[in-house]
Structures are given as C-alpha cells and as structure tokens.
TISE-54815 format. One record per atom (N, C-alpha, C, CB): x, y, z; residue in one letter. Coordinates in steps of 0.1 Angstrom, whole numbers, padded with zeros to 4 digits, always signed. Glycine has a CB too. Layout:
! TISE-54815
XYZA...
//
This chain:
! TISE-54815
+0245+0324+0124X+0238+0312+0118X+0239+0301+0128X+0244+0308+0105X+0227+0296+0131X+0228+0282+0140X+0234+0277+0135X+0218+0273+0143X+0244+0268+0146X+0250+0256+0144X+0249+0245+0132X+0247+0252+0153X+0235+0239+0140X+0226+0229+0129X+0229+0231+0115X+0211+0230+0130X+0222+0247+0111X+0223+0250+0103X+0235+0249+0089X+0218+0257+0108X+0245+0254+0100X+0261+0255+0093X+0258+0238+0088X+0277+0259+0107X+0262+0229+0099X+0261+0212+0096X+0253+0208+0084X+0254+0202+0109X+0239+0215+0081X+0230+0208+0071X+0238+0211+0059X+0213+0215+0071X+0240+0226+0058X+0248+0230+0048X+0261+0224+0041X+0251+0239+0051X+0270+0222+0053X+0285+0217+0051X+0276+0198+0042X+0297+0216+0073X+0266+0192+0052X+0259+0178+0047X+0254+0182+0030X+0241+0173+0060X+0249+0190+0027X+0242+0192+0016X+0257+0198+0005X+0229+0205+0020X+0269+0202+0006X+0274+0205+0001X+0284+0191-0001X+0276+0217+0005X+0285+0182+0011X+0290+0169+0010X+0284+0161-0003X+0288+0162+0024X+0274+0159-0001X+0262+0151-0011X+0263+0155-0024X+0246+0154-0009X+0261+0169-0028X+0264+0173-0041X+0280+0168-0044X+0261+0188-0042X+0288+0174-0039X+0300+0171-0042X+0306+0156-0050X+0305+0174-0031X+0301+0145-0036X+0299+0133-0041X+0289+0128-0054X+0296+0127-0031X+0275+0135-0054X+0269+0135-0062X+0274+0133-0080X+0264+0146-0059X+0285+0143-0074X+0295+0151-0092X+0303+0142-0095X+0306+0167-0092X+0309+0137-0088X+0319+0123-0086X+0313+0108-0100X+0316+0116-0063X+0297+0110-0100X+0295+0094-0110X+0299+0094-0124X+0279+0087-0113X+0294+0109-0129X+0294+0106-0141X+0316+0105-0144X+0283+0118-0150X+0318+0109-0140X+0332+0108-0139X+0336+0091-0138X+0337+0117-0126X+0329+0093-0130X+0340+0077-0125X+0331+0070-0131X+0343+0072-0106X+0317+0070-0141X+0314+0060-0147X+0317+0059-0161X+0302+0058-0144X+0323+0072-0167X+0329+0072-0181X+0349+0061-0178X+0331+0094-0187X+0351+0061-0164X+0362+0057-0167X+0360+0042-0166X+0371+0063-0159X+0351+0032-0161X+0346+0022-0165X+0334+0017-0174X+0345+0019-0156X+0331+0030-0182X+0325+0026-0194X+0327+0014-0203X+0327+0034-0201X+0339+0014-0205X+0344+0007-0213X+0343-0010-0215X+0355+0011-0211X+0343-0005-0202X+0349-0023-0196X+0335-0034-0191X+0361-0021-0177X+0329-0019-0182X+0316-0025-0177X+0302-0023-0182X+0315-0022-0165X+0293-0031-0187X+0279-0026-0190X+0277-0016-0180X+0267-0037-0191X+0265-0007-0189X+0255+0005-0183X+0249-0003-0166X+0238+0007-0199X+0241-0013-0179X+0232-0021-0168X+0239-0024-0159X+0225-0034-0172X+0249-0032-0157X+0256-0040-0148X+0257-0026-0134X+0274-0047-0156X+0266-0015-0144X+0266-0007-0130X+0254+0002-0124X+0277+0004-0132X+0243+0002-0125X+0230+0011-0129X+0225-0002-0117X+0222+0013-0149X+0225-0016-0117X+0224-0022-0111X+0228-0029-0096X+0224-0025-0117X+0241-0027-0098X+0255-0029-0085X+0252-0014-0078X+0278-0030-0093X+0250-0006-0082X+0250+0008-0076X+0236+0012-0075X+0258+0019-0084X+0222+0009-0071X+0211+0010-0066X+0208+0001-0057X+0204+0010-0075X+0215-0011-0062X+0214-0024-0051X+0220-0023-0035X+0222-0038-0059X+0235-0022-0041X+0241-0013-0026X+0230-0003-0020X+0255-0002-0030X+0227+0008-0025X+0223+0021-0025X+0208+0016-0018X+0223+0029-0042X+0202+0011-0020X+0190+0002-0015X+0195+0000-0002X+0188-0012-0022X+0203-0013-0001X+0207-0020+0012X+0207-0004+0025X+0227-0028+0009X+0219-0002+0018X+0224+0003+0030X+0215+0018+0035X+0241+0007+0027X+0203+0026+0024X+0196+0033+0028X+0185+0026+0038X+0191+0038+0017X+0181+0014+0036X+0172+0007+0044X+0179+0005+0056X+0169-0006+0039X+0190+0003+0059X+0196+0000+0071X+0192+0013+0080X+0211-0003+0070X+0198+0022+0073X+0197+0032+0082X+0183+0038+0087X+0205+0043+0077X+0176+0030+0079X+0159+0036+0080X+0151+0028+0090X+0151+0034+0065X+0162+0014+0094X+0153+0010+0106X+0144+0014+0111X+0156+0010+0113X+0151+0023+0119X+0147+0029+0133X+0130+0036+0128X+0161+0042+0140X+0133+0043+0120X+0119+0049+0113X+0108+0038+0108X+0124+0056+0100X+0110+0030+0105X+0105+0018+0100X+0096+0016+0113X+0116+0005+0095X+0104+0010+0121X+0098+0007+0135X+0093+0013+0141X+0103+0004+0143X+0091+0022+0142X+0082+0036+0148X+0071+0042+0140X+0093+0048+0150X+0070+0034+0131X+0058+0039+0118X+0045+0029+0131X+0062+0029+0093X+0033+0037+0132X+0019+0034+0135X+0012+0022+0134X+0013+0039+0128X+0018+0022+0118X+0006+0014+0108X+0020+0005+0101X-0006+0028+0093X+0022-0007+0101X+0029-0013+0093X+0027-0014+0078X+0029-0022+0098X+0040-0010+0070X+0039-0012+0051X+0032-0024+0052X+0056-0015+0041X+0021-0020+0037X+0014-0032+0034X+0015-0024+0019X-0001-0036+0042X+0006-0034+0011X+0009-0039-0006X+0008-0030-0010X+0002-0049-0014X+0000-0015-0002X-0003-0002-0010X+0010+0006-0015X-0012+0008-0001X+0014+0003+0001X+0031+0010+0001X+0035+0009-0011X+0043+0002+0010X+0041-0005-0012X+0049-0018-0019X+0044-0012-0035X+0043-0039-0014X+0033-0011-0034X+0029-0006-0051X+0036+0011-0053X+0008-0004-0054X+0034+0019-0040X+0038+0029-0046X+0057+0030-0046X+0030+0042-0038X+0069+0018-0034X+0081+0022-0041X+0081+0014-0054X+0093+0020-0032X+0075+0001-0057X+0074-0004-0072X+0075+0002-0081X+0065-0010-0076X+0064+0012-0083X+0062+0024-0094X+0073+0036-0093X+0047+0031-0093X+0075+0041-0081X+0094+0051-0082X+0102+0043-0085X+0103+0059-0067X+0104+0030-0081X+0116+0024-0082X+0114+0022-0102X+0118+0007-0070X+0106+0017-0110X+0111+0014-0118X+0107+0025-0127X+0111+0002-0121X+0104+0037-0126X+0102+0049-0131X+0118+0059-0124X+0085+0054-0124X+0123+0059-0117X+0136+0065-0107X+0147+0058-0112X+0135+0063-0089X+0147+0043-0111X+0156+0033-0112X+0163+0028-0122X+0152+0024-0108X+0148+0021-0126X+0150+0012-0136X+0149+0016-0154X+0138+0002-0132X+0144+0028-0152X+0141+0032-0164X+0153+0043-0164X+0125+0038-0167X+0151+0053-0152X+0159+0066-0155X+0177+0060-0156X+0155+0079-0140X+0180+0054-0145X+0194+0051-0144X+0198+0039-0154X+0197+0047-0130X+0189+0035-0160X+0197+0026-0171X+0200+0035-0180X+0190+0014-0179X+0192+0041-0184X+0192+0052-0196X+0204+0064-0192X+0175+0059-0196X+0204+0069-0179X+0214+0075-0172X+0227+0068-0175X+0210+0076-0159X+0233+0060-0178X+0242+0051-0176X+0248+0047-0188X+0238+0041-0168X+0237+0046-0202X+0241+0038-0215X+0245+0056-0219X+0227+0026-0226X+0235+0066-0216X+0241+0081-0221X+0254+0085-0221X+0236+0091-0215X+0256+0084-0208X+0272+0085-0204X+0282+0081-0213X+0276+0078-0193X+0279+0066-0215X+0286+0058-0228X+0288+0066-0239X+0278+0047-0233X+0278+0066-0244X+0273+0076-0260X+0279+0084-0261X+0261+0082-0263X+0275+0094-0249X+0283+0109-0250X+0300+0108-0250X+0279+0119-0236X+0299+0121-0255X+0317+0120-0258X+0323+0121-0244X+0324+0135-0268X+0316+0132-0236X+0321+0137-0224X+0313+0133-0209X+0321+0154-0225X+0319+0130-0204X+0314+0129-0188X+0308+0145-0184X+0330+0123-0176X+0314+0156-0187X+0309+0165-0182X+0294+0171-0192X+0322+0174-0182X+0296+0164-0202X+0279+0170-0212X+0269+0160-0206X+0280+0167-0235X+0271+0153-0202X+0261+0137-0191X+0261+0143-0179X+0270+0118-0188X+0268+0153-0170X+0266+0157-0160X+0254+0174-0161X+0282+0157-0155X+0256+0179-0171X+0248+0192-0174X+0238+0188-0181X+0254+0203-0182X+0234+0180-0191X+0220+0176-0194X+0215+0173-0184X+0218+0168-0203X+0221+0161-0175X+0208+0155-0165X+0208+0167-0156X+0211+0138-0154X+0219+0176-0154X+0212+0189-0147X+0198+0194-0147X+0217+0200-0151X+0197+0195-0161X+0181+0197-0171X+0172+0193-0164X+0179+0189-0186X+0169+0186-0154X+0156+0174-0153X+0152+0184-0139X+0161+0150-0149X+0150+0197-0137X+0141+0205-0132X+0131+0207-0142X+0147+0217-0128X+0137+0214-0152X+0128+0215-0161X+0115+0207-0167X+0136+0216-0167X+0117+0194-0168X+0108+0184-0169X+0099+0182-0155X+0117+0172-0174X+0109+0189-0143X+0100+0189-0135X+0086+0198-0134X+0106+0191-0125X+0093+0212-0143X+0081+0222-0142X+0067+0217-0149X+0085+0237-0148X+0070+0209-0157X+0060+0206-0170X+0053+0195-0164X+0067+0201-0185X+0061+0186-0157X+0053+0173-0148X+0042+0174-0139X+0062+0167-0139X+0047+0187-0132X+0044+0189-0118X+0033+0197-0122X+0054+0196-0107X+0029+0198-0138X+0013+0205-0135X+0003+0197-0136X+0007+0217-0144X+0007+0188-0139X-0005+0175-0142X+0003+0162-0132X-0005+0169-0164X+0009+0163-0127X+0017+0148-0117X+0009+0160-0096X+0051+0146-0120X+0015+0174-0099X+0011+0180-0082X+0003+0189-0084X+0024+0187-0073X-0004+0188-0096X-0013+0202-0100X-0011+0217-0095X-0026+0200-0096X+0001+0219-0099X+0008+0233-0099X+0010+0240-0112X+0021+0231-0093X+0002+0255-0111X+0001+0262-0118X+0016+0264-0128X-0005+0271-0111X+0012+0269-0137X+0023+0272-0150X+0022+0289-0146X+0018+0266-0171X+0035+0297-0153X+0037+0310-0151X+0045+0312-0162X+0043+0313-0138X+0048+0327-0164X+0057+0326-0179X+0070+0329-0172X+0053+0339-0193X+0073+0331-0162X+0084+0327-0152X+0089+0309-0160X+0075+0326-0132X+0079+0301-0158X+0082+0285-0161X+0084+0287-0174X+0071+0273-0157X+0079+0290-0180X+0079+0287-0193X+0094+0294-0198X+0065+0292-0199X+0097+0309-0195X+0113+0307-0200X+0122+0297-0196X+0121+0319-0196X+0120+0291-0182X+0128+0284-0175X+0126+0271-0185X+0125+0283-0159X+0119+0266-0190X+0117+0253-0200X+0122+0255-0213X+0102+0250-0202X+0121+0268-0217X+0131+0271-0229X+0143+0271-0233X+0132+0277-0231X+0149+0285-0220X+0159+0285-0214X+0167+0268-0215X+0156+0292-0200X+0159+0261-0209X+0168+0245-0202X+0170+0239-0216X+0155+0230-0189X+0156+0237-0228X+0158+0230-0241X+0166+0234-0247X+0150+0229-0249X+0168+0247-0248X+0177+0256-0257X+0190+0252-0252X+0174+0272-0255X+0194+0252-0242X+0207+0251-0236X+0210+0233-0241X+0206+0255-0216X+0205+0227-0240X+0204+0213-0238X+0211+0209-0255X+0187+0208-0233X+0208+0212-0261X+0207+0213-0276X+0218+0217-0282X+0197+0223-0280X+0228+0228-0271X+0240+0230-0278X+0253+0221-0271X+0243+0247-0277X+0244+0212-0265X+0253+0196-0262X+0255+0190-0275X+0244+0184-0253X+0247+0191-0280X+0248+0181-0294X+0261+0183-0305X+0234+0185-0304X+0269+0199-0302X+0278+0202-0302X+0292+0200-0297X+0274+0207-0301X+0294+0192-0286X+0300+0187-0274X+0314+0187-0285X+0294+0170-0266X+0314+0179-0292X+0330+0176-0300X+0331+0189-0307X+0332+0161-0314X+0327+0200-0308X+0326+0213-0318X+0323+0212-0331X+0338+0219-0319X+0315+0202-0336X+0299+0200-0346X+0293+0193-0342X+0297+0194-0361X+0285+0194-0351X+0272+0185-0345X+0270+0173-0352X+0259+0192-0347X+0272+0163-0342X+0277+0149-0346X+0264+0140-0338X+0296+0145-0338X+0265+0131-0347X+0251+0122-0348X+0251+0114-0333X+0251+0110-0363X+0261+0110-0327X+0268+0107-0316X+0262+0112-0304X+0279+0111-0318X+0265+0121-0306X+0260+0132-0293X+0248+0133-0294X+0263+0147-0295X+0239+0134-0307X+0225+0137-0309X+0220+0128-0297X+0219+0133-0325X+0224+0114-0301X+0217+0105-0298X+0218+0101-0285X+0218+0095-0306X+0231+0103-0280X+0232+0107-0265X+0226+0115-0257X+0241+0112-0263X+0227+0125-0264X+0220+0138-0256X+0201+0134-0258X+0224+0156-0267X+0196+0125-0269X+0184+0123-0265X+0180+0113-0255X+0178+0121-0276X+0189+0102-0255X+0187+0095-0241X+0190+0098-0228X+0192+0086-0240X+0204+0108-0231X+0202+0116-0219X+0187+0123-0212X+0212+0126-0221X+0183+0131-0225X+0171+0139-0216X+0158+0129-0217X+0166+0157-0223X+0157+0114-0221X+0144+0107-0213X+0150+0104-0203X+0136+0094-0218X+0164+0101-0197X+0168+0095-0188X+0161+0107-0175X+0184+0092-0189X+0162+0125-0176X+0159+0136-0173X+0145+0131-0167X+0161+0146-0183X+0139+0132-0179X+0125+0134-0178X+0117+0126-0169X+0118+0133-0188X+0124+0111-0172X+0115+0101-0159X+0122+0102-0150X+0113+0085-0159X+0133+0110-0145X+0138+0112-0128X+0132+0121-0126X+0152+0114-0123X+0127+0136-0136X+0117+0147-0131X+0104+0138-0127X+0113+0160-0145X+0102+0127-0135X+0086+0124-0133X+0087+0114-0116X+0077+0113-0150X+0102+0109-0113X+0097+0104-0102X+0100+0116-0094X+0102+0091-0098X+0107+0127-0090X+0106+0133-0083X+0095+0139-0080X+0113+0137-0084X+0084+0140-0093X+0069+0147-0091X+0063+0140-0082X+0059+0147-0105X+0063+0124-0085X+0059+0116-0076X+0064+0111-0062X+0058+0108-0082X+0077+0116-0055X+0085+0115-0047X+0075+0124-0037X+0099+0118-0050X+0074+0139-0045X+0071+0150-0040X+0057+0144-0029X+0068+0162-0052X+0048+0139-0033X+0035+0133-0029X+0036+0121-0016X+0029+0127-0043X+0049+0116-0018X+0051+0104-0007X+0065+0108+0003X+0053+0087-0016X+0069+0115+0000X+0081+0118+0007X+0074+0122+0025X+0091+0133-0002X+0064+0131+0019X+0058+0132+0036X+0054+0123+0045X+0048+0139+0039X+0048+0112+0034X+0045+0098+0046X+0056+0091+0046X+0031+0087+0042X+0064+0090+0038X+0073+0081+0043X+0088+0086+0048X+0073+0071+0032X+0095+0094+0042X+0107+0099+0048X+0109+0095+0034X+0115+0094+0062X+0123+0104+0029X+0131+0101+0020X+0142+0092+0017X+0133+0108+0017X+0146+0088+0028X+0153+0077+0030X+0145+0067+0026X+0157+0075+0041X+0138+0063+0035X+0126+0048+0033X+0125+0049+0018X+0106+0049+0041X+0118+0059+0012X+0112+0060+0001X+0122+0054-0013X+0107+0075+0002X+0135+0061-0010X+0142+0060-0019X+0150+0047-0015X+0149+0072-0020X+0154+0042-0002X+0160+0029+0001X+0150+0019-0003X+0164+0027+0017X+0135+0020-0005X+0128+0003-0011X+0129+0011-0028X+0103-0005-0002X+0127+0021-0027X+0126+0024-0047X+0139+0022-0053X+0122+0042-0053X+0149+0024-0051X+0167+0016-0052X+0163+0001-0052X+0181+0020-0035X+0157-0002-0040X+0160-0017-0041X+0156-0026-0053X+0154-0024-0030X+0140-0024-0049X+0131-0028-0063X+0138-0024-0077X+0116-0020-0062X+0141-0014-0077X+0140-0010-0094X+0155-0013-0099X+0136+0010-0098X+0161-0017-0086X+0179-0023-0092X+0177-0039-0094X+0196-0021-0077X+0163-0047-0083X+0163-0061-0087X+0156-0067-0101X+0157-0068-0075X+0148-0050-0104X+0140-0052-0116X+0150-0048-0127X+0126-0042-0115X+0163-0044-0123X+0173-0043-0137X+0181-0061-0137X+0190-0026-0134X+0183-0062-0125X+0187-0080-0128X+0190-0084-0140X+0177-0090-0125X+0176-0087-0145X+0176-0101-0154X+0185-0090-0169X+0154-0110-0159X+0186-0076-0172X+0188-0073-0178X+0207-0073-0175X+0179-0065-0181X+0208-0071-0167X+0224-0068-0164X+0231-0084-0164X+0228-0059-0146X+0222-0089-0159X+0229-0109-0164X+0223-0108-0176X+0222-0127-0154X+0217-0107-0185X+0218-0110-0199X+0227-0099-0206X+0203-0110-0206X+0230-0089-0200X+0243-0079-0207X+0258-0086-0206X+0245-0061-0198X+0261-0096-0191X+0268-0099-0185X+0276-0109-0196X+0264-0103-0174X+0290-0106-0204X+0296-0113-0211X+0303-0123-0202X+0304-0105-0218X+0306-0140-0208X+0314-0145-0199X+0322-0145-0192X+0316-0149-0199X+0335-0129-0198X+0344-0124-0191X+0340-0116-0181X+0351-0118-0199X+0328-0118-0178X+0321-0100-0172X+0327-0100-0159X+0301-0098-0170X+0326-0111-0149X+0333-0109-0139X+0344-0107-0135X+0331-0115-0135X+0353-0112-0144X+0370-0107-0142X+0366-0090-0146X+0385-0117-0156X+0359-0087-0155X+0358-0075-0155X+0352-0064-0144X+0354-0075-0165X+0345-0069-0145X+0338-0064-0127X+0350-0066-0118X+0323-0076-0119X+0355-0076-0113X+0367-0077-0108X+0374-0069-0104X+0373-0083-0114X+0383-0066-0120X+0395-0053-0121X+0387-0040-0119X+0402-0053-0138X+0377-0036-0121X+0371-0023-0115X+0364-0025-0108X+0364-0014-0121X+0367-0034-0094X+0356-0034-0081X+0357-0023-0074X+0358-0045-0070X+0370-0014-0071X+0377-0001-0065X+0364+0009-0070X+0395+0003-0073X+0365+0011-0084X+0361+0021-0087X+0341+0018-0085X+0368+0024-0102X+0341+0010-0091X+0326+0005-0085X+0317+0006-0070X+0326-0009-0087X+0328-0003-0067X+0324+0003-0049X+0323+0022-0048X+0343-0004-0035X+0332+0028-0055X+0334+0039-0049X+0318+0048-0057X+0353+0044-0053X+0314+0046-0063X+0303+0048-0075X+0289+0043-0062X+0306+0033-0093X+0290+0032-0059X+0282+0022-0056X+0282+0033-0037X+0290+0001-0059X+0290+0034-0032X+0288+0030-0018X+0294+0047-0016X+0297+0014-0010X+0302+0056-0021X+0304+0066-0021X+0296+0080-0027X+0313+0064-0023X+0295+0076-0042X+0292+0088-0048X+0275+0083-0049X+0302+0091-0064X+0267+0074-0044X+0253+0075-0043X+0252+0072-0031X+0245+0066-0051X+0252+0064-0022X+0248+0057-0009X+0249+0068-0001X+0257+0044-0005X+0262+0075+0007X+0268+0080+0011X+0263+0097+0009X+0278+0075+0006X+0266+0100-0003X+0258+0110-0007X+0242+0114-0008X+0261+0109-0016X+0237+0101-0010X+0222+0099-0004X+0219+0110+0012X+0220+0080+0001X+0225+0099+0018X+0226+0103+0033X+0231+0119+0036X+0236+0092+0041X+0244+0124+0032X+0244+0139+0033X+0233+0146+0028X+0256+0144+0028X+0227+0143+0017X+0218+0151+0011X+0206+0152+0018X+0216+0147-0002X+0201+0141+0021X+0191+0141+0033X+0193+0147+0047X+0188+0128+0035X+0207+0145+0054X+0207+0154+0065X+0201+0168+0064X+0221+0155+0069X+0211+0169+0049X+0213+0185+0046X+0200+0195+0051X+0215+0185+0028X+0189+0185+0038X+0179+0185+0036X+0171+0188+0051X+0178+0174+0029X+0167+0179+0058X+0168+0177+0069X+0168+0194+0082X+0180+0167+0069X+0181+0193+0078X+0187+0206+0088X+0185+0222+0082X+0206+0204+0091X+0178+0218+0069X+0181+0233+0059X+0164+0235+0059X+0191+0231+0039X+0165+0234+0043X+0152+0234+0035X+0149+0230+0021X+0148+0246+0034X+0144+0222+0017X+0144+0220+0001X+0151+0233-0005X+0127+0218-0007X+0148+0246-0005X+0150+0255-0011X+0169+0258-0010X+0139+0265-0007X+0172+0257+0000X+0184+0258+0004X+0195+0246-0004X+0181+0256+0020X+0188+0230-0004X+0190+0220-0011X+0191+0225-0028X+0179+0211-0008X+0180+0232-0031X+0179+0234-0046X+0192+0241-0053X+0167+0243-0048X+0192+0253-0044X+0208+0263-0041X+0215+0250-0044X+0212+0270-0021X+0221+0245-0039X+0231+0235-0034X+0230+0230-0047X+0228+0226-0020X+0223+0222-0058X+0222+0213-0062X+0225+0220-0078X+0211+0207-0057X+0226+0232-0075X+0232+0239-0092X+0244+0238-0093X+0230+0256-0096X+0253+0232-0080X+0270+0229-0075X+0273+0218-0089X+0274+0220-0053X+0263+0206-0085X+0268+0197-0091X+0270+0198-0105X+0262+0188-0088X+0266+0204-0117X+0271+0205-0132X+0283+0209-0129X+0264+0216-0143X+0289+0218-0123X+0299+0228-0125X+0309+0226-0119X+0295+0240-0122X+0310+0214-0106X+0316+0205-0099X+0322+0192-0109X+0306+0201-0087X+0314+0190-0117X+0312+0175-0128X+0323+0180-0139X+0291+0173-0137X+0319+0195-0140X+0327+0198-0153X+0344+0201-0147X+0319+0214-0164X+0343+0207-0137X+0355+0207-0132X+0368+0194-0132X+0351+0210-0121X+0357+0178-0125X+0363+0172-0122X+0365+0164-0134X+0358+0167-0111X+0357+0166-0143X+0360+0159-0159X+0372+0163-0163X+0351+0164-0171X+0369+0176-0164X+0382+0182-0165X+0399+0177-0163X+0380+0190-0156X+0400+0179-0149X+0409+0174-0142X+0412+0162-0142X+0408+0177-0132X+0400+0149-0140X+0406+0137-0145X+0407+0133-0150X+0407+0132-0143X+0400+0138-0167X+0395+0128-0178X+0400+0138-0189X+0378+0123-0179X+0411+0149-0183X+0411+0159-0191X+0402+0167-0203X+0420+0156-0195X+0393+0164-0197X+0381+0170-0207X+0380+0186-0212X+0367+0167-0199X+0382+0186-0221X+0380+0202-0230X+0365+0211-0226X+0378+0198-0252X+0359+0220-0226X+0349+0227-0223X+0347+0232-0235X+0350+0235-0211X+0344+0227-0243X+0343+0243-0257X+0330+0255-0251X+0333+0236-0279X+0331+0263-0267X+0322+0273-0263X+0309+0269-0262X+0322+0284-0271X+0305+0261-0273X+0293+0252-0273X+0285+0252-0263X+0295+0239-0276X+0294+0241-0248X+0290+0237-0238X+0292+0247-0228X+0295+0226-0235X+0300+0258-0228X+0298+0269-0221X+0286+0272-0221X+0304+0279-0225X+0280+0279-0233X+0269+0287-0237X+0257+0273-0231X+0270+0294-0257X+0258+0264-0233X+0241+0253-0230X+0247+0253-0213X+0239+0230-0242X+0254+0256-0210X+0254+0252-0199X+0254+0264-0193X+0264+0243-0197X+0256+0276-0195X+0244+0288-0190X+0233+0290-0189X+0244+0297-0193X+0226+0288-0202X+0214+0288-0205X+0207+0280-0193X+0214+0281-0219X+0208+0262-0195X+0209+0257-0184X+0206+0262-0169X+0219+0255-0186X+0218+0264-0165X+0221+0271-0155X+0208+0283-0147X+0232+0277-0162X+0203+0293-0158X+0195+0300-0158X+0186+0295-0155X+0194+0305-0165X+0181+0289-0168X+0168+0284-0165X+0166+0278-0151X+0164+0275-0175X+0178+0269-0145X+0178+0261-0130X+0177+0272-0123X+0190+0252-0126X+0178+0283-0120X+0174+0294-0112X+0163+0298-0111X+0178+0303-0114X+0154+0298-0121X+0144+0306-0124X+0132+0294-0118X+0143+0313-0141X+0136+0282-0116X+0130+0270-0109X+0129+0274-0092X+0141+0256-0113X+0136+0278-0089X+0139+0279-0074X+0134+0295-0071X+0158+0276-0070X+0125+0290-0061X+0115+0300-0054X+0123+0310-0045X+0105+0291-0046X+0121+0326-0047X+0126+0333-0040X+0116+0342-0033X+0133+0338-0047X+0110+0338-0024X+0096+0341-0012X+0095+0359-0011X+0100+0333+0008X+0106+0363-0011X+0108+0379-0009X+0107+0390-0023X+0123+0381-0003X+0114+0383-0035X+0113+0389-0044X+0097+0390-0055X+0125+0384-0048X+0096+0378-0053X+0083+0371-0060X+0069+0382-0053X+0081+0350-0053X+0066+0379-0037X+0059+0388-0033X+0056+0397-0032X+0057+0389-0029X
//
C-alpha cells in the first residue's frame, strides 16, 4: 500500500476518533452549559481556524467569492450549523446517554438516501430502501435507552433525528459545492456564518452566572471546540484527500461504536439490549449506504 495512502487512513481514523470524543464530552458539560452556548463556541472556533488554513486556496481561486458564494455558505451554514447543531446539542441533553446521541446521529445517511433523490437526483433502489428501514427501525429502539420506553427519550430521540436529517440535507447540498470550493472553504465560511447566526440565541440562553460557568469548563470546551471538531475537521479532510469518500465512509461507521465505548468508560454508561439491537440495525443499514463497485457489477 502507498505510503500516502497508509497517512490518509491513519488522518481519517484520527478524525473519526476525535469525531467520537463530543458527544461525550458534551454530556459532561451539559449541565452547566447551554446547548446553544456550546453549538456556538464550537463552530465559531471551528470556522476561524478552518479559514485559516484555507488561505492559501482562497488565494489561488481565479474568480474571487462574491454574494453568490456568500448565499450558498449562508444556506449550509444555517441548515449544517445553525439548525442541525443546536438541535444536535439540546438532544444530547434530553437523552439519557451520550452513547444513544452518538448512534442516532449515526442515522443521518439514511436521510441522506431519501434527500439525495430530490436535493442530487439520484435514483432509489430496494437496496435504499431496506437501508432506510433498517436505519428507522433501529433508531426507534433508542427510545428504549433506560430499558422502557420513556417519554424522555422519545423526545430526544425525535430531536435527535431532525438534528440527522438537516445535516443529511446539508451534506446533499455540500455534495454539489464541495467540487468548486474544497471542503475546507466550504465548511470553514458555513461554521462561521451559522455559529454567528446562533449568537443572538446563545446570549439570550446566557444566564448571568453564565460566564463563571463557561469559565469552570473552558478545559473541556476548548477541547470540544478546537480538538474534537476543528482538528478533526482537518484529519478528516486529509484523510479524505489521500483516500476516497468511499474509504472515508468505511471509516465513519468507527465513530458510533468508538462513542459507545468511550461513554462507556467515562460516563460509565450501561449498553442494554435495546441499544445493542438499534444499534445493529443501524449499523446495517450504514453499510448497505456505501457503494461496493465489484460486488454491485
């Protein structure tokens, strides 16, 4: 195996890894800190520092960004951003477990298959269609998470999967601009915008204690903020980069199973059978998403 290759991999296995690291470390400042607040501190960074590195690309573009651009990261950013990661963020809360918030938003292939016939006009198959079943079905025995079925969870697990569905629908739309712009660019102005478009909501969440509270979990925030997205951004794009989306996709079934591990271990989190079983199902269906060029033909 080329070299490169080995590196994209080891980069793509970095990213996920870190990837698995938020919901964890955002159930352990749940408590303390609004959704918004961190949904906001952690896109805003995540912005910055993707732009930095995007310079160089920036400057070597032809044709300078103009307002067409600007409209299309507006619309990812608060469709990616502003909608999906708030909602990504208050779920976590809701849910009992950091690890049932890490396997539902797994789910949001699925919402990709259904998007992507009417967002990239790509055909349906009955291939997709178990894989959409497969994913609901699985998704459903979250609601289970505490071992019944508790109103709690319900309502978690339903914000969890809009949080799903509008990160499937910006990735439908990613899919379409990623070639003109790079995914860095793309995602460093759609972070920026859609974390300044959470603002006014995270200062109106902001209690007057809020900053001593921010304060006492700046450690863990930064590490949320500048590790487990920023950082991870960037391996995932090398990865990306040095591999293949398809290779990426591989890679990206790590993160549930990485999430439940680390819940596990640091939040001592239980796994019942419940979340076993949705989280195969799951699982499956995320397979049957990812294209196998040899078998298929």
């Amino acid at each position: 195996m080329p070299k490169d290759k080995v590196v994209g991999i080891l980069g793509l296995l970095g990213g996920v890894a870190l990837f698995s690291t938020v919901e964890v470390a955002s159930k352990i400042i749940g408590p303390t800190v609004d959704p918004m607040v961190i949904a906001f501190i952690r896109f805003f960074v995540t912005g910055i520092v993707l732009l930095g590195i995007s310079v160089p690309t920036i400057w070597r573009r032809t044709e300078p960004l103009g307002w067409k651009d600007f409209w299309v990261f507006c619309l990812n950013g608060i469709i990616g951003v502003t909608l999906t990661m708030s909602l990504f963020h208050i779920a976590i809360i809701v849910l009992a477990k950091a690890a049932s918030a890490a396997v539902v938003m797994s789910a949001n292939p699925v919402f990709v298959l259904i998007l992507s016939r009417y967002v990239n006009n790509e055909d349906w198959s009955a291939q997709k269609w178990i894989s959409v079943t497969l994913g609901m079905v699985g998704a459903f025995f979250f609601a289970y998470e505490s071992g019944v079925l508790s109103t709690n969870s319900l309502k978690g697990l339903g914000i969890m999967l809009a949080a799903a569905f509008f990160f499937a629908l910006s990735i439908c739309i990613s899919r379409r601009f990623v070639p003109i712009y790079g995914g860095a660019v793309l995602m460093g102005y759609s972070s920026l915008i859609g974390s300044l478009l959470l603002l006014p909501f995270a200062l109106y969440r902001l209690p007057v204690q809020g900053l001593e509270e921010i304060y006492d979990s700046w450690p863990t925030i930064a590490f949320v903020s500048l590790v487990g997205t920023a950082l991870a951004y960037i391996f995932y794009y090398y990865g990306i980069l040095k591999t293949s989306a398809q290779t990426a996709s591989f890679a990206f079934l790590l993160k549930p199973i990485l999430s439940c591990i680390l819940a596990a271990m640091v939040l001592h989190e239980t796994i019942n059978a419940h979340m076993i079983i949705g989280s195969v199902l799951i699982l499956s269906g995320l397979l049957l998403t990812i294209p196998f060029p040899k078998l298929y033909s």
